[in-house]
PAMARFI-994614 format. One record per residue (C-alpha): residue number from 1; x, y, z; chain. Coordinates in Angstrom, 3 decimals, always signed. Layout:
% PAMARFI-994614
<NUM <X Y Z> "A"> ...
% end
This chain:
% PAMARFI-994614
<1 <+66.779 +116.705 +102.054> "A"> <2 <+63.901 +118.807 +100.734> "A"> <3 <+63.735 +121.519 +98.720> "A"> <4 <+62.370 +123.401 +100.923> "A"> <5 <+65.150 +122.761 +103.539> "A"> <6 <+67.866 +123.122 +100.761> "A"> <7 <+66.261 +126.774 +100.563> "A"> <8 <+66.824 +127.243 +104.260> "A"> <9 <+70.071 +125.342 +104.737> "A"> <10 <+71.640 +127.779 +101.852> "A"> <11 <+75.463 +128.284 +102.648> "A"> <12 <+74.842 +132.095 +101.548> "A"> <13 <+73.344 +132.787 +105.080> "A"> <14 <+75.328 +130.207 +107.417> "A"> <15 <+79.069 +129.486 +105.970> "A"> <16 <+81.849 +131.734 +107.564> "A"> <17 <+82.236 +135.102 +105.311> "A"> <18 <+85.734 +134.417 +104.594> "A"> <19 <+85.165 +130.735 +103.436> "A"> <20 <+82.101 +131.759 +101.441> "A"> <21 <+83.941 +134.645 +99.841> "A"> <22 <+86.543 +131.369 +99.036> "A"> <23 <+84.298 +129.313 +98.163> "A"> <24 <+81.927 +130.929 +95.622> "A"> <25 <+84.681 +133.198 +94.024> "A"> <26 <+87.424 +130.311 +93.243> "A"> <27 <+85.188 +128.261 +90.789> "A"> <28 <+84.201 +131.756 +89.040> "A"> <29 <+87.688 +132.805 +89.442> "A"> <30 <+88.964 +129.945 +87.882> "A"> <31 <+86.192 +129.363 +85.228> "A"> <32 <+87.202 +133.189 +84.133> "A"> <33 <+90.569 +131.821 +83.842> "A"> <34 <+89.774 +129.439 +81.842> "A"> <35 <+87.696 +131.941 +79.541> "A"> <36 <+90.199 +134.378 +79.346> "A"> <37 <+92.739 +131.930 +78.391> "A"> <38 <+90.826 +131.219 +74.833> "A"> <39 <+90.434 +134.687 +74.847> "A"> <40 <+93.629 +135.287 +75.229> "A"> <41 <+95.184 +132.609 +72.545> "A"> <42 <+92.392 +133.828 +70.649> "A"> <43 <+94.189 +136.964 +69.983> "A"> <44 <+97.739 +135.430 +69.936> "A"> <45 <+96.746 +132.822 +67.046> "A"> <46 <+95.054 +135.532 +65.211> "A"> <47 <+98.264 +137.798 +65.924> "A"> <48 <+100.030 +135.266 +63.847> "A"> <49 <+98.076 +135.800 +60.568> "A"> <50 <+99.220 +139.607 +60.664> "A"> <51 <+99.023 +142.856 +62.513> "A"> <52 <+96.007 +143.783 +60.417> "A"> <53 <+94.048 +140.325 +61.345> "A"> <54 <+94.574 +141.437 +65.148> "A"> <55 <+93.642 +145.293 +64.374> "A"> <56 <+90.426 +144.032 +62.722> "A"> <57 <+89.569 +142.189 +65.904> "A"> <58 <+90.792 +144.948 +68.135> "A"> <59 <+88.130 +147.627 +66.084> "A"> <60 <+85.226 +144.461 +66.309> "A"> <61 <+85.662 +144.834 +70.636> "A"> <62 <+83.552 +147.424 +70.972> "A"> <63 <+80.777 +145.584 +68.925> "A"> <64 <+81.141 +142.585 +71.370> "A"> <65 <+81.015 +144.934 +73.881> "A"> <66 <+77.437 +145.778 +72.970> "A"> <67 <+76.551 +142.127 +72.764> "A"> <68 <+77.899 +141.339 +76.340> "A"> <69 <+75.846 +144.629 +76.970> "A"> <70 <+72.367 +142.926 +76.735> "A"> <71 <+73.763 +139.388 +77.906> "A"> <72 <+75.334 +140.679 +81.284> "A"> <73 <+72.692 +143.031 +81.996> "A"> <74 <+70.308 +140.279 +81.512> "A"> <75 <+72.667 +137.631 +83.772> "A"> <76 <+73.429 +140.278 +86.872> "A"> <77 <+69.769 +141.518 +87.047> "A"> <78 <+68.664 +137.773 +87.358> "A"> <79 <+71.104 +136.908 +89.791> "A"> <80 <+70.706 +140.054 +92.046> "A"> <81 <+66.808 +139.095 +92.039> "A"> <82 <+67.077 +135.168 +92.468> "A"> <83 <+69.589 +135.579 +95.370> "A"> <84 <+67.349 +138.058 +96.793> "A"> <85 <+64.283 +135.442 +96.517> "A"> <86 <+66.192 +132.837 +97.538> "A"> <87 <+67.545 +134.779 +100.425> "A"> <88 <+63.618 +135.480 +101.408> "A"> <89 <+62.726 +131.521 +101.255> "A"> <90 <+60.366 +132.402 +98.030> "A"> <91 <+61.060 +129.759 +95.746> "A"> <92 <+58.533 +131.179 +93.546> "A"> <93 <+59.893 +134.233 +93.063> "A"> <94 <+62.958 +132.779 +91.851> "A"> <95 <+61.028 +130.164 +89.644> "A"> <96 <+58.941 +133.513 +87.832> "A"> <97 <+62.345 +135.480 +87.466> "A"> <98 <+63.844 +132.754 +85.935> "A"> <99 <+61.325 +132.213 +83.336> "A"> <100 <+60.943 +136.013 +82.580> "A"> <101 <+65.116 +135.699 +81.827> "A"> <102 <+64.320 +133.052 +79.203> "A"> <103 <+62.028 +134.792 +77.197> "A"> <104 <+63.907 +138.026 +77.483> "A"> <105 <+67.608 +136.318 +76.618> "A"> <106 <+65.277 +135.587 +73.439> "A"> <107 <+64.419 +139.180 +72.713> "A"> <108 <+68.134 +140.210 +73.216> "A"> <109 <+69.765 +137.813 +70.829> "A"> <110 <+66.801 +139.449 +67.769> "A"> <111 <+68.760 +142.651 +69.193> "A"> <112 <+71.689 +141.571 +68.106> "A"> <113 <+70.842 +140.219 +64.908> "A"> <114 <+69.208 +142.893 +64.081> "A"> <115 <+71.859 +145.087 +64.968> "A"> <116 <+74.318 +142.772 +62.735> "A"> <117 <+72.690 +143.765 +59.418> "A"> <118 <+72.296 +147.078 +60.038> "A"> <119 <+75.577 +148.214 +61.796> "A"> <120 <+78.641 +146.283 +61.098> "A"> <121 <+79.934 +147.005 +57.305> "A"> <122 <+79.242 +150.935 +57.884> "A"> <123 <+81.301 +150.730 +61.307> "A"> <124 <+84.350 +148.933 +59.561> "A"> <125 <+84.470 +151.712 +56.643> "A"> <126 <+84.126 +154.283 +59.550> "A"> <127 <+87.058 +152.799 +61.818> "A"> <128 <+89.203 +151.918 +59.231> "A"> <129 <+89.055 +154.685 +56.961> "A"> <130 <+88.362 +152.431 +54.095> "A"> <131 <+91.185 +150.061 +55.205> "A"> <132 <+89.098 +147.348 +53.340> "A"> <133 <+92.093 +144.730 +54.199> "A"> <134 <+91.240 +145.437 +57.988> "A"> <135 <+87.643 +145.472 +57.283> "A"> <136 <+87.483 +142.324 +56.258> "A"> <137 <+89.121 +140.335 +59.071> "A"> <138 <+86.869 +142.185 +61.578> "A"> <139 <+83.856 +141.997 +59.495> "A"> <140 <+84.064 +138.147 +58.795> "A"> <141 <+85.077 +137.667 +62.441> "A"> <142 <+82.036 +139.980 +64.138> "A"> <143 <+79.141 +138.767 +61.972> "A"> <144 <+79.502 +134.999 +62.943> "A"> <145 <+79.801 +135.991 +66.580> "A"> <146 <+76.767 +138.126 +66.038> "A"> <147 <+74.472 +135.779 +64.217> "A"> <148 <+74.975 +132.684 +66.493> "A"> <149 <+75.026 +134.369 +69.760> "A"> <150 <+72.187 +132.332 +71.263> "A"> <151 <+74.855 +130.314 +72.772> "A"> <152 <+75.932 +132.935 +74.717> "A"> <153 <+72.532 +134.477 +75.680> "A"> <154 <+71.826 +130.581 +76.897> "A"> <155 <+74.994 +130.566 +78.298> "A"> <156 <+74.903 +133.482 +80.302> "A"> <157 <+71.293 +133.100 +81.822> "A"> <158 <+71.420 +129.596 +83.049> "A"> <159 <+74.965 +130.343 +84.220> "A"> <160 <+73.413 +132.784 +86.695> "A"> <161 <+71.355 +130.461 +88.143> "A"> <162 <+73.531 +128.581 +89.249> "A"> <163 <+75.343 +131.362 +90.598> "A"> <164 <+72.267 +132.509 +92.717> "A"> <165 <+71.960 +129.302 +94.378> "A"> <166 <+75.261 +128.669 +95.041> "A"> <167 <+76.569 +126.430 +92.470> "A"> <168 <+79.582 +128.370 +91.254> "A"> <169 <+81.426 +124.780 +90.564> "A"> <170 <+78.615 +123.965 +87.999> "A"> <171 <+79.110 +126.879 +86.879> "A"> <172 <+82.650 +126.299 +86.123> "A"> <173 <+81.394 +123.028 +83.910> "A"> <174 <+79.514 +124.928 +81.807> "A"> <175 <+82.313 +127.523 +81.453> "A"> <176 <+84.914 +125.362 +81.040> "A"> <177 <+83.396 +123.058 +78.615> "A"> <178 <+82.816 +126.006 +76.405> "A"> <179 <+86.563 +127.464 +76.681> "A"> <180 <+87.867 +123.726 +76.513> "A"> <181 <+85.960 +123.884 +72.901> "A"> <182 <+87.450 +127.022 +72.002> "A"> <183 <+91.008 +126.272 +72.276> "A"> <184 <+90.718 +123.128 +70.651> "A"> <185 <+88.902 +124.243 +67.533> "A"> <186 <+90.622 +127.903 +67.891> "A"> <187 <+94.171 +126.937 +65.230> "A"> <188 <+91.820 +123.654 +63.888> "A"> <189 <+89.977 +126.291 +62.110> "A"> <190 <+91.944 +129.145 +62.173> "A"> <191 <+94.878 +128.009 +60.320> "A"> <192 <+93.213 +124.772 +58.895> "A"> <193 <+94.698 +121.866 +60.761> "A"> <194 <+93.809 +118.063 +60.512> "A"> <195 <+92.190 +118.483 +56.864> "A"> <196 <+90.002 +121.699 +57.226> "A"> <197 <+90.265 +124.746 +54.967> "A"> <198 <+91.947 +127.581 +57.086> "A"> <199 <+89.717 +130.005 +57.734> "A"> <200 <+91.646 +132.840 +59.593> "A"> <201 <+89.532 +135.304 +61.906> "A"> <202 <+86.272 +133.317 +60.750> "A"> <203 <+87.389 +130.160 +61.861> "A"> <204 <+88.070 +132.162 +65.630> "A"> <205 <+84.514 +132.965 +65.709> "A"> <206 <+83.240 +129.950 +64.450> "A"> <207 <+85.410 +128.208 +67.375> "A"> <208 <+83.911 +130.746 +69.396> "A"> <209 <+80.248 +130.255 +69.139> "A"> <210 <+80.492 +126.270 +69.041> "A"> <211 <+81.870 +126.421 +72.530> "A"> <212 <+79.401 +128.916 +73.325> "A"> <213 <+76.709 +126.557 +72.141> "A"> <214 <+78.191 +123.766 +74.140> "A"> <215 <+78.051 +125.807 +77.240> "A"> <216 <+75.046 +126.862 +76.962> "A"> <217 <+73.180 +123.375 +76.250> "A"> <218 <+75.080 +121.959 +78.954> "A"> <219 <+74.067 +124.837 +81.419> "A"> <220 <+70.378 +123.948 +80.553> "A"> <221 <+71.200 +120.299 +81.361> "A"> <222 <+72.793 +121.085 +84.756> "A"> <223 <+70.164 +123.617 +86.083> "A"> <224 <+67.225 +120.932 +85.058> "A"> <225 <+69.184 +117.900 +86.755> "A"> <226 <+71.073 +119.632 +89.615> "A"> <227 <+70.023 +122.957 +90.639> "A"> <228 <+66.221 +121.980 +92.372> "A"> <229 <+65.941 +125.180 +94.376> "A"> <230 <+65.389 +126.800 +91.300> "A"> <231 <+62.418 +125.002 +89.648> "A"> <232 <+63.037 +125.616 +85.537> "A"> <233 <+59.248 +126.255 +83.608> "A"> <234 <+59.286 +127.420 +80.144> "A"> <235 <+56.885 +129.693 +79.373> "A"> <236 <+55.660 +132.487 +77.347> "A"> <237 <+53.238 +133.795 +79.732> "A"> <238 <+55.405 +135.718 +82.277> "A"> <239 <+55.609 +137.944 +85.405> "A"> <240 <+55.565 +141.666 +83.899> "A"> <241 <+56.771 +142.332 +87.542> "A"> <242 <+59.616 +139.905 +87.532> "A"> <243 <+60.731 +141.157 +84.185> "A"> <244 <+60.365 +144.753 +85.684> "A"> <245 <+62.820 +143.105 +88.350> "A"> <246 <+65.407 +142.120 +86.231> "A"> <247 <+65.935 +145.486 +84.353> "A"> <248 <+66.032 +147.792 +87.135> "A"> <249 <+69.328 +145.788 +87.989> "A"> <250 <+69.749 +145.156 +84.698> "A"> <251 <+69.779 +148.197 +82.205> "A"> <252 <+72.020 +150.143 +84.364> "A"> <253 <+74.426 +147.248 +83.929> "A"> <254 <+73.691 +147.111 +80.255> "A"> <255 <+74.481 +150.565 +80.252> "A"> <256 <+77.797 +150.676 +81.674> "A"> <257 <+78.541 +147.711 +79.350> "A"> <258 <+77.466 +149.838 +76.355> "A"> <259 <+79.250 +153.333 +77.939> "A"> <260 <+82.354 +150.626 +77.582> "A"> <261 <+81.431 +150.152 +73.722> "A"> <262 <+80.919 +153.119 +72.728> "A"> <263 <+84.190 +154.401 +74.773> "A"> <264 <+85.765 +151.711 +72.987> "A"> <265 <+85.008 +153.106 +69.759> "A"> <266 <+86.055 +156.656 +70.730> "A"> <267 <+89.359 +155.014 +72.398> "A"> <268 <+90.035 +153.046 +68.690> "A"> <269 <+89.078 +156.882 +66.821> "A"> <270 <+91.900 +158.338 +68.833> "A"> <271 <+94.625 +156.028 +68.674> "A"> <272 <+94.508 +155.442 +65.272> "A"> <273 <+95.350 +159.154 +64.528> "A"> <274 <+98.657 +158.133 +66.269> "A"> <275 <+98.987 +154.616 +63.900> "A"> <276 <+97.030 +151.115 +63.392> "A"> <277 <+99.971 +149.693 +65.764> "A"> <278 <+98.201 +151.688 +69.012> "A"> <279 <+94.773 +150.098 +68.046> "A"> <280 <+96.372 +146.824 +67.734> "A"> <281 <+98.561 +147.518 +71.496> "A"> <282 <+94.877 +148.509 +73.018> "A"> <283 <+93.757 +145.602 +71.827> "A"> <284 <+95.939 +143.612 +73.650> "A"> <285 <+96.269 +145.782 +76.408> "A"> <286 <+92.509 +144.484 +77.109> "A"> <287 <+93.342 +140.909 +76.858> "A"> <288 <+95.688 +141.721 +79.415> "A"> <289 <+93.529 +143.637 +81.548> "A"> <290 <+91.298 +140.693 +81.727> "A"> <291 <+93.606 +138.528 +82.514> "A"> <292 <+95.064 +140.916 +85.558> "A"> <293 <+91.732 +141.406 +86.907> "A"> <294 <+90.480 +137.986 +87.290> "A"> <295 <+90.253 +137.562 +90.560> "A"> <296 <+89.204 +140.472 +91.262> "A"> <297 <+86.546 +140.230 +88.340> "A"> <298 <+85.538 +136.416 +89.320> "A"> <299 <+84.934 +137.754 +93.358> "A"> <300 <+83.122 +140.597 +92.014> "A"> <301 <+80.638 +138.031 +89.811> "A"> <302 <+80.503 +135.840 +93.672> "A"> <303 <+79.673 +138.981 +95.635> "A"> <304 <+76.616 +139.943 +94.292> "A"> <305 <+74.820 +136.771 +95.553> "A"> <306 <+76.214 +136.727 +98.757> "A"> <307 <+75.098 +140.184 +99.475> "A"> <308 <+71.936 +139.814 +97.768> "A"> <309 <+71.033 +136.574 +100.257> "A"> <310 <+72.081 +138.889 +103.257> "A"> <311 <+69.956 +141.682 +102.477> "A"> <312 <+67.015 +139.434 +101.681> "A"> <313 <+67.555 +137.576 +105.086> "A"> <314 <+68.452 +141.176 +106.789> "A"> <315 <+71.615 +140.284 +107.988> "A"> <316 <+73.719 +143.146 +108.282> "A"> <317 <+76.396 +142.038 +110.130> "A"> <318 <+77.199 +139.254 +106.902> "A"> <319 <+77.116 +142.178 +104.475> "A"> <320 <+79.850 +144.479 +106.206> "A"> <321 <+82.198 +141.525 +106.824> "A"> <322 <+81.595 +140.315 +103.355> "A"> <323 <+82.515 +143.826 +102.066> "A"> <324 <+85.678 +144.190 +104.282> "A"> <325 <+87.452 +141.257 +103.300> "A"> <326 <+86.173 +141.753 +99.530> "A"> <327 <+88.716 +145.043 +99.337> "A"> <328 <+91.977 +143.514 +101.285> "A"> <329 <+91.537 +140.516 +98.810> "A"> <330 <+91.307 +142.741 +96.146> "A"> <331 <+94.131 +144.977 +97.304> "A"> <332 <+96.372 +142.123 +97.531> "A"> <333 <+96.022 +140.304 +94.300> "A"> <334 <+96.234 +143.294 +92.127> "A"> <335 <+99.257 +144.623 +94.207> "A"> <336 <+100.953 +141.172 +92.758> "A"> <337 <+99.463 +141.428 +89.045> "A"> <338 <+101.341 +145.551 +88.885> "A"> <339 <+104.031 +144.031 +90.146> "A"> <340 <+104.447 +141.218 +87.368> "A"> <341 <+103.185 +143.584 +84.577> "A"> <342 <+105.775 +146.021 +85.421> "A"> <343 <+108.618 +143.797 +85.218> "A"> <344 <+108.058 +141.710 +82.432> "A"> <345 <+106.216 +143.613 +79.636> "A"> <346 <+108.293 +142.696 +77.079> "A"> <347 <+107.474 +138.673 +77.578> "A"> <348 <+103.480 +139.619 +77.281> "A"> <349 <+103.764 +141.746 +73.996> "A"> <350 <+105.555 +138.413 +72.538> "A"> <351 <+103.340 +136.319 +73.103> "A"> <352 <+101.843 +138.318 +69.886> "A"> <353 <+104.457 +137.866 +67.778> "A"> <354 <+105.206 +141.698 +68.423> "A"> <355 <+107.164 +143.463 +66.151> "A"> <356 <+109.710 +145.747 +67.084> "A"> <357 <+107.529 +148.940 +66.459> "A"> <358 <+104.705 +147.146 +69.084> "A"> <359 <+107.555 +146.318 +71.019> "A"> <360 <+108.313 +150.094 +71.297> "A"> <361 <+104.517 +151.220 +71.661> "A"> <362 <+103.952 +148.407 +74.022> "A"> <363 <+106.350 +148.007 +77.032> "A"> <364 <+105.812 +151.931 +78.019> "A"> <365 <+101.539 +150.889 +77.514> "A"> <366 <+101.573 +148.050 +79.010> "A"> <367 <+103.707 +149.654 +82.497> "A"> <368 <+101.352 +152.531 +82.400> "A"> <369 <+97.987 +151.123 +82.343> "A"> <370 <+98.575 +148.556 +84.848> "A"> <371 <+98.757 +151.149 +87.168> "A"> <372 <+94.813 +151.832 +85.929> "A"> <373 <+94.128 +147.861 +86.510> "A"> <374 <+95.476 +148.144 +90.085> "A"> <375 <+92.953 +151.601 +90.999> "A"> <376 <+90.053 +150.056 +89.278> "A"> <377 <+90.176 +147.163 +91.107> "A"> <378 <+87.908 +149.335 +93.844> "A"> <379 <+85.247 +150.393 +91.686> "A"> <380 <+84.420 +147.166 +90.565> "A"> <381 <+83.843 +145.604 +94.168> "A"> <382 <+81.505 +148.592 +94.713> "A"> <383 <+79.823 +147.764 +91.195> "A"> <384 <+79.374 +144.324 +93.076> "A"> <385 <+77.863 +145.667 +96.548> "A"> <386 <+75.628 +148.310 +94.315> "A"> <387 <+74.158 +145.226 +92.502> "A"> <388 <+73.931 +143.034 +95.545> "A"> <389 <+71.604 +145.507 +97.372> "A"> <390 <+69.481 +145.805 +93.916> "A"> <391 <+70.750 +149.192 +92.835> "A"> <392 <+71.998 +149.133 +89.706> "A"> <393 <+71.747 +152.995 +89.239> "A"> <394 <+74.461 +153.897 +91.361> "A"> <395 <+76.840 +151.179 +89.547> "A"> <396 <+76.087 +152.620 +86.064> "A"> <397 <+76.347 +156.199 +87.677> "A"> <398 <+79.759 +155.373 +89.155> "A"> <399 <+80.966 +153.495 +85.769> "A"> <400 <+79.820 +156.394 +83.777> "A"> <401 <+82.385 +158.735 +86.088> "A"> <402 <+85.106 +156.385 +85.520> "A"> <403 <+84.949 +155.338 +81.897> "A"> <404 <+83.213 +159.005 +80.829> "A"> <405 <+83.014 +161.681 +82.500> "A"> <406 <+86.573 +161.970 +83.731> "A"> <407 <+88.363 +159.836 +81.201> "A"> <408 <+87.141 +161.618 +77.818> "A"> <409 <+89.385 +165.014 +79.135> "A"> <410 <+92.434 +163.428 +79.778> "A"> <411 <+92.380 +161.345 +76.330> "A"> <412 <+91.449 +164.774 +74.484> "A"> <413 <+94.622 +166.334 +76.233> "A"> <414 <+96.685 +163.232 +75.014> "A"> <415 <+95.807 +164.183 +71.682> "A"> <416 <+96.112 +167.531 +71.390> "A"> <417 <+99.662 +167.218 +73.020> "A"> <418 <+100.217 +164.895 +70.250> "A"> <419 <+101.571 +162.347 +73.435> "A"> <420 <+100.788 +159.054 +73.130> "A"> <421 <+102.276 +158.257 +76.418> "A"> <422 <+99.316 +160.691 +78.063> "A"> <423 <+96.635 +159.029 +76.239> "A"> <424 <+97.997 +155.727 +78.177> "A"> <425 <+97.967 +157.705 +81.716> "A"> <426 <+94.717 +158.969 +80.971> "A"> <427 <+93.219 +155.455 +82.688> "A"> <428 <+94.937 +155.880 +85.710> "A"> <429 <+93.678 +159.301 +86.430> "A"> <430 <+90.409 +158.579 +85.946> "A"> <431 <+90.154 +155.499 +87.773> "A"> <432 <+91.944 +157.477 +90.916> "A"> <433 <+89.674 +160.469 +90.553> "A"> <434 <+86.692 +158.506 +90.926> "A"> <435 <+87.323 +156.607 +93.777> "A"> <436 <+85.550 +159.520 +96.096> "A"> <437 <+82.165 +159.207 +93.790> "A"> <438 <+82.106 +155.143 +94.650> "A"> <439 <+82.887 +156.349 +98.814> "A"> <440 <+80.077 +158.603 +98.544> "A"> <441 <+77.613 +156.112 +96.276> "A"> <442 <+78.619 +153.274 +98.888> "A"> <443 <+77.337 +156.085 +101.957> "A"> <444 <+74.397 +157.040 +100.508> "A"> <445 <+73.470 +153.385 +99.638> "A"> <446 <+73.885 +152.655 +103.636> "A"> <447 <+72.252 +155.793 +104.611> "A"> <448 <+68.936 +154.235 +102.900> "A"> <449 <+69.399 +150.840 +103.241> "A"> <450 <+69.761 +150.897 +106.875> "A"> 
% end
């Protein structure tokens, strides 16, 4: 078959919605599995050092936050506009977007450098109040992450286009080879296994950033070899147009990612005038959250395309079916995920090695902000169908109402009740109160695409 036919045979415009839905979203919902797994035992080895090991890389989340900031908003903008090509048979659309993400995945990893020497020691003193015991396990954990993060930029840009085009189970080989890594070298290095020194939260981002690497090198490999209706030319000398592209989808992702960080921060500020144990709880709670939401997550990441195709090929009809079954697969699986975390909150907080004060922080977190996992469940499908129609605006506006604007009150009140438990409910409400904004967005988006 030719290229040209593998353009026009795509699966994005023929397969049956349900299947597709199936079909794309189990490799990414499996390969996010997979990632949240090392994230996971990440977190639990580190948990075994101490409870200040796991604070310090509870206070460094918001930091990474800012990294997958530049990374994602780079990935979805490049997968919103490939699909979109791809979806409008112009190969060489998609081959000029793709370049312009190379060069620009460049630019955002000198970001992040630079924003390693400049930010990370006065952060630490700031969060920790000169806890320089703290300081030190997020500070030696953050700056290796930070420094080799070209694995991850390379990770997450040929990742995506492989996405566009369809191949989510390549995808899930580069993923998986780089989580696979991870968990391997994760208590090699961590507690200094098989003759190597132990190197506590260091050797968890050293483990980290070699399976990035891996990923990354083998996502190169992949796209060259097996993903032809994409053509892959390295260049300097790029579309301004295609890079314009990219970042209209693309900073309003970034932003929501860095509304997340800096939320983050202001979460971390509040709980610890309660105690370092509620930093170290919201850290797992997170890990958690992850974990609950990957389906949902994973179908989000196999949405976009699939409406991006569709509204490059004009084919309404695909777009509203996709978006139906989207929400009553969503709806389903996090109905199940409340359920579990409601029942058994104890067994997830020892997985940490919780002591009994996390124990009595945790089970009464844990119940309460699963009920937040469950709401937000619909505002990130209509993230997903913002970004598949190339409007990233509406995504970040929505995100901004959910993590921001309606959240920051409700914390405040938790904290000048002096009640933990409202600080914990204070997700919940916000994720319910701005379900009408996404409605509306979602109306308005029809009104003027239609």
């Amino acid at each position: 078959m030719s290229s040209t036919n593998a353009v026009t045979d795509n699966k994005m415009g023929t397969m049956p919605i349900p299947k597709l839905i199936i079909s794309t979203s189990i490799p990414l919902i499996f390969s996010l599995f997979v990632n949240q797994m090392y994230n996971l035992v990440d977190s639990v080895f580190v948990s075994h050092i101490n409870e200040d090991a796991l604070t310090g890389i509870s206070i460094a989340a918001p930091i990474q936050v800012i990294m997958i900031a530049l990374g994602c908003g780079l990935a979805v903008g490049l997968n919103a506009r490939v699909s979109k090509a791809l979806g409008e048979k112009n190969r060489e659309e998609a081959k000029q977007a793709a370049s312009a993400a190379f060069v620009m995945a460049i630019a955002a990893y000198l970001i992040i450098v630079i924003l390693c020497l400049l930010i990370v020691e006065p952060y630490f003193l700031w969060q920790t109040k000169g806890n320089d015991t703290i300081s030190q396990y997020g500070i030696s954990y953050i700056r290796i992450c930070m420094f080799f993060s070209f694995g991850q930029m390379t990770q997450w840009v040929f990742d995506r286009l492989l996405i566009a085009s369809g191949k989510s189970t390549l995808f899930l080989v580069t993923l998986g080879t780089a989580s696979i890594v991870n968990l391997i070298l994760d208590p090699i290095l961590i507690f200094g296994y098989l003759g190597f020194p132990a190197l506590g939260t260091a050797g968890a981002a050293i483990a980290t950033v070699i399976g990035q690497i891996a990923g990354g090198l083998l996502g190169i490999y992949l796209n060259v070899k097996r993903n032809k209706e994409i053509p892959i030319h390295f260049t300097l000398h790029i579309s301004g147009k295609q890079v314009v592209n990219i970042l209209k989808v693309g900073i309003p992702t970034a932003i929501m990612q860095g509304i997340m960080s800096v939320m983050g921060i202001f979460i971390n500020t509040i709980l610890y005038q309660f105690s370092t144990t509620a930093v170290a709880i919201y850290g797992i709670s997170i890990k958690v959250q992850n974990m609950a939401q990957i389906v949902v997550n994973g179908m989000n990441n196999g949405l976009i395309p699939i409406i991006a195709y569709n509204y490059g090929a004009k084919n309404e009809k695909r777009i509203k079916e996709t978006i139906r079954y989207a929400f009553i697969i969503a709806g389903i699986v996090m109905s199940i995920a409340f359920i579990i975390m409601e029942l058994i909150p104890d067994k997830i907080l020892l997985l940490f090695d919780a002591s009994e004060n996390m124990m009595r922080i945790g089970i009464p977190a844990i119940r309460l902000l699963s009920i937040s996992y469950f709401v937000s469940s619909v505002g990130i499908i209509f993230a997903a169908i913002y970004q598949g129609f190339g409007n990233g605006v509406y995504s970040m506006n929505l995100a901004f109402m959910r993590q921001v604007i309606v959240l920051i009150p409700f914390l405040l009140i938790g904290v000048w009740m002096n009640q933990l438990i409202i600080v914990w409910l204070a997700f919940a409400f916000a994720e319910t109160i701005s379900i009408p904004f996404g409605i509306f967005f979602y109306k308005r988006l029809k009104m003027s695409r239609y």
